[in-house]
C-alpha positions as CSV (number, residue, x, y, z in Angstrom):
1,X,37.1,-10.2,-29.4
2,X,33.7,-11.0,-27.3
3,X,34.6,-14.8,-27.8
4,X,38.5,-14.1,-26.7
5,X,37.4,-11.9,-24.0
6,X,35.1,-15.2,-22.6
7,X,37.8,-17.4,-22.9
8,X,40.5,-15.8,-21.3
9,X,37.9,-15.0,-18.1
10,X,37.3,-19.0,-18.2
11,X,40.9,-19.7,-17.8
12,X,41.1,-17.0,-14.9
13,X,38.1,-18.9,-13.0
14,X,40.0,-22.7,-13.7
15,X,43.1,-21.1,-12.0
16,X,41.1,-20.0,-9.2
17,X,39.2,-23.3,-8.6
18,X,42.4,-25.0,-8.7
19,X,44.7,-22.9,-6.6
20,X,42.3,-23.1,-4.1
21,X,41.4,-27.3,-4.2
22,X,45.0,-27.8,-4.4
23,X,45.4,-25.8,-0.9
24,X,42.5,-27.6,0.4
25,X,40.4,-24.4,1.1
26,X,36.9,-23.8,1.0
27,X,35.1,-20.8,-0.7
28,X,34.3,-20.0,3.2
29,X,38.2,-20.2,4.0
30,X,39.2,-18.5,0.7
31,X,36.6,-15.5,1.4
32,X,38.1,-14.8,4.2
33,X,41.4,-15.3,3.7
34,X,40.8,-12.7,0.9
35,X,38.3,-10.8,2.4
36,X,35.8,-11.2,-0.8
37,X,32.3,-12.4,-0.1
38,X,31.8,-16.3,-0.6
39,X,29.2,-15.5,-3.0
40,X,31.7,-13.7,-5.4
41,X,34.3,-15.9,-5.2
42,X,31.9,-18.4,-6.3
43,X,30.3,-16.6,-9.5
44,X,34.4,-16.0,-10.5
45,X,35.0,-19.6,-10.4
46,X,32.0,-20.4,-12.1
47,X,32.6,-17.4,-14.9
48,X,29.1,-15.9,-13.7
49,X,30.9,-12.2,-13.2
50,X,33.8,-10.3,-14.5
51,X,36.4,-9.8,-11.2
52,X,37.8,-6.1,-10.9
53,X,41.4,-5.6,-10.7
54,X,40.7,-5.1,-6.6
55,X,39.0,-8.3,-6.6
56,X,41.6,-10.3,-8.2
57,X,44.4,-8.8,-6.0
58,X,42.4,-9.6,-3.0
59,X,41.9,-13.2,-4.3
60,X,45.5,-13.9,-5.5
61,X,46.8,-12.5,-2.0
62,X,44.4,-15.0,-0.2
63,X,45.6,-17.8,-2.1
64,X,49.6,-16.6,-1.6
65,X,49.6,-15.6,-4.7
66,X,50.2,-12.8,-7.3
67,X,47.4,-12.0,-10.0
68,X,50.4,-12.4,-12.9
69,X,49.9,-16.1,-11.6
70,X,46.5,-16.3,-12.0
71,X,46.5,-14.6,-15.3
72,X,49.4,-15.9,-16.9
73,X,49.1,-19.4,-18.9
74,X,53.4,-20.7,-18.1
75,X,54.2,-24.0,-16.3
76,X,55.8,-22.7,-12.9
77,X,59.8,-23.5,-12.0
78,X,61.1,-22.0,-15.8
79,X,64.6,-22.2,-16.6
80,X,64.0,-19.2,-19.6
81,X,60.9,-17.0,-19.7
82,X,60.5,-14.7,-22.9
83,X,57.4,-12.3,-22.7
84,X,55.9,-11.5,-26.2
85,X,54.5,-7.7,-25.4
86,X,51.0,-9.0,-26.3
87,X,51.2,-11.8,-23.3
88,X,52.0,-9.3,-20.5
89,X,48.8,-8.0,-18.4
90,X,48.6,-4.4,-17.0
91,X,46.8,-4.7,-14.2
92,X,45.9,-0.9,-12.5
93,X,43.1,2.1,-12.6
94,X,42.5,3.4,-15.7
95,X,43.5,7.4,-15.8
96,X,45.7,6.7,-12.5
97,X,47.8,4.3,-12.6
98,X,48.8,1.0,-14.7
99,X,52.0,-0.8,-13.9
100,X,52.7,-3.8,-16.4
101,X,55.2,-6.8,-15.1
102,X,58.4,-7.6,-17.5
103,X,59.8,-10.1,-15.2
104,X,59.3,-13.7,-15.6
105,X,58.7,-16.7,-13.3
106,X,62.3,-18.0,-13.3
107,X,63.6,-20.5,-10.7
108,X,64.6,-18.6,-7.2
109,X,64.4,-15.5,-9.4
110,X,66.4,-12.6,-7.6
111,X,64.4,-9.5,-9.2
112,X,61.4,-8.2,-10.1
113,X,60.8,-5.6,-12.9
114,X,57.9,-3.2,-13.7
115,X,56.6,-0.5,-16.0
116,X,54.1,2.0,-14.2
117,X,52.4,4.4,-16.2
118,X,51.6,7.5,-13.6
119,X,48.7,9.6,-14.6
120,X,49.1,13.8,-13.2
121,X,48.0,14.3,-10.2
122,X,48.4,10.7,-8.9
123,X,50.9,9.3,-6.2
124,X,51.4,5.8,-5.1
125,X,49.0,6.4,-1.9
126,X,49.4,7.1,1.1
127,X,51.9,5.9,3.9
128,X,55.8,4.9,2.6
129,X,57.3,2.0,1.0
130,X,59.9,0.1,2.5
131,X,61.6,-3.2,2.7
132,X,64.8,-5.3,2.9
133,X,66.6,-5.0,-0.5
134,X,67.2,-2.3,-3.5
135,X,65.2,-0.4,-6.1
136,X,66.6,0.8,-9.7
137,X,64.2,3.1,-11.1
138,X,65.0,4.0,-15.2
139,X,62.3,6.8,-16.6
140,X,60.9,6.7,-19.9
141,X,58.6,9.1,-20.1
142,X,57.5,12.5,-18.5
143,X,58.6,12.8,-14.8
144,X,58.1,11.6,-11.8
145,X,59.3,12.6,-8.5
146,X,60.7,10.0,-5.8
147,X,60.1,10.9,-2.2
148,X,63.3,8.7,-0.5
149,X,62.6,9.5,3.8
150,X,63.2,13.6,3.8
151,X,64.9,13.9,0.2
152,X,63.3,14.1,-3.3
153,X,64.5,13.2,-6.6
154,X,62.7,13.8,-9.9
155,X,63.8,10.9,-12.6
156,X,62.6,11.9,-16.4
157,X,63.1,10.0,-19.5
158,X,66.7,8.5,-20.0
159,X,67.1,9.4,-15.9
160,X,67.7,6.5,-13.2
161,X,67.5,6.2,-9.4
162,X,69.4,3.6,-7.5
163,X,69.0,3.3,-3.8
164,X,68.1,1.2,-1.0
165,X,64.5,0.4,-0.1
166,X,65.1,-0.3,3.2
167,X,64.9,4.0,2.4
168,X,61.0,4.6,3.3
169,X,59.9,5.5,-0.2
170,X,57.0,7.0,-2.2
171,X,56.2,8.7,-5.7
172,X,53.9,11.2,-7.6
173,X,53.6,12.7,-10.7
174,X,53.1,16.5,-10.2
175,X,53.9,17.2,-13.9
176,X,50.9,17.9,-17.1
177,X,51.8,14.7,-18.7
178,X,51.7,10.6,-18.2
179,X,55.1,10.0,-16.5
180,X,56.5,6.0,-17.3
181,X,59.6,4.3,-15.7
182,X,60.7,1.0,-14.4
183,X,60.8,0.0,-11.4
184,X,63.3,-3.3,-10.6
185,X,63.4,-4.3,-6.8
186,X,65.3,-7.7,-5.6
187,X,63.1,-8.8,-2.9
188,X,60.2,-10.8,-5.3
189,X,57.8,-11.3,-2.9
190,X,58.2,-8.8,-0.7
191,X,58.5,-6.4,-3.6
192,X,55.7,-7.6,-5.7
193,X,53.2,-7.3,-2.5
194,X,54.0,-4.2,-2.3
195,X,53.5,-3.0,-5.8
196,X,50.2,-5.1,-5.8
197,X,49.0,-2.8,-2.7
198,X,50.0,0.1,-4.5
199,X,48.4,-0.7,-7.5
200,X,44.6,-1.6,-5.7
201,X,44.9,1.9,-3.4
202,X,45.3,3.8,-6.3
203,X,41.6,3.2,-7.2
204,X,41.1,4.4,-3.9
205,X,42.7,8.1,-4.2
206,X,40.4,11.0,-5.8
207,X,41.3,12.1,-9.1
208,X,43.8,14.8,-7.9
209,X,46.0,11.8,-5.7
């Protein structure tokens, strides 16, 4: 596991090196860009540390990217994209939150879908959400309750919420129990920023959200 564990960081620090020499940045340009110290950005591409999730996110958003691309091993412009559920990477805070991407990287791909796993007690941060385009949320598990500008909603398993996102929107889980739904927006990279921003201020809330 060690050995898989050593490999799989290796590959992480290749796409880094690469991404950034095939922009033509520096360490100095990508560090700030990212706002990540030179130095760490230069034991990641040399496999000297392990990155946190934060890291990463910061990294990927300095190189225009989103940490599925740095993780994930696919050729980009795919026609078909099929997702074995050992292949997909949650990225999130342990205890908080984890959200898992299901989408692929197809060609001009019109949607975005994600799992989020919601611990009690935990929101998705401060401020709203909002952008140009729609949301479908399906629950799974538990419940979670949606905050759409003065209205709220509470999806639970088999439950779905379909609305605008141009709708300044937020979420929490107020409930005893892990709450899990999907999340589908059709703005990609508007969408996927978002949820990335979401994900890294989680860490940042205390234990209660």
């Amino acid at each position: 596991m060690e050995n898989r564990i050593d490999e799989e960081l290796a590959r992480i620090s290749g796409r880094i090196r690469a991404r950034r020499e095939a922009g033509n940045l520096t360490l100095q340009e990508l560090a700030q860009r990212s706002d990540v110290a030179t130095s760490t950005i230069q034991k990641v591409e040399t496999a000297q540390m392990i990155p946190s999730v934060a890291v990463i996110l910061k990294i990927a958003r300095g190189l225009g990217l989103g940490p599925a691309d740095l993780i994930s091993d696919r050729e980009p412009n795919l026609e078909v994209v099929q997702l074995r559920s050992g292949e997909r990477h949650p990225i999130g805070v342990a205890g908080k939150m984890m959200v898992e991407r299901l989408s692929g990287d197809l060609v001009d791909s019109a949607v975005e879908v994600w799992r989020v796993s919601l611990h009690p007690g935990v929101s998705s941060g401060s401020g709203s959400i909002r952008y140009d385009g729609e949301e479908l949320v399906i629950g799974e598990a538990g419940k979670v309750t949606f905050r759409l500008g003065e209205r709220e909603h509470t999806v639970a398993a088999g439950d779905s919420l379909h609305f605008r996102a141009s709708i300044p929107h937020s979420w929490r889980n107020d409930g005893k129990s892990v709450a899990r739904f999907t999340v589908t927006g059709n703005r990609p990279r508007e969408f996927r920023a978002l949820l990335h921003e979401r994900v890294a201020r989680a860490g940042e809330q205390p234990p209660d959200g």
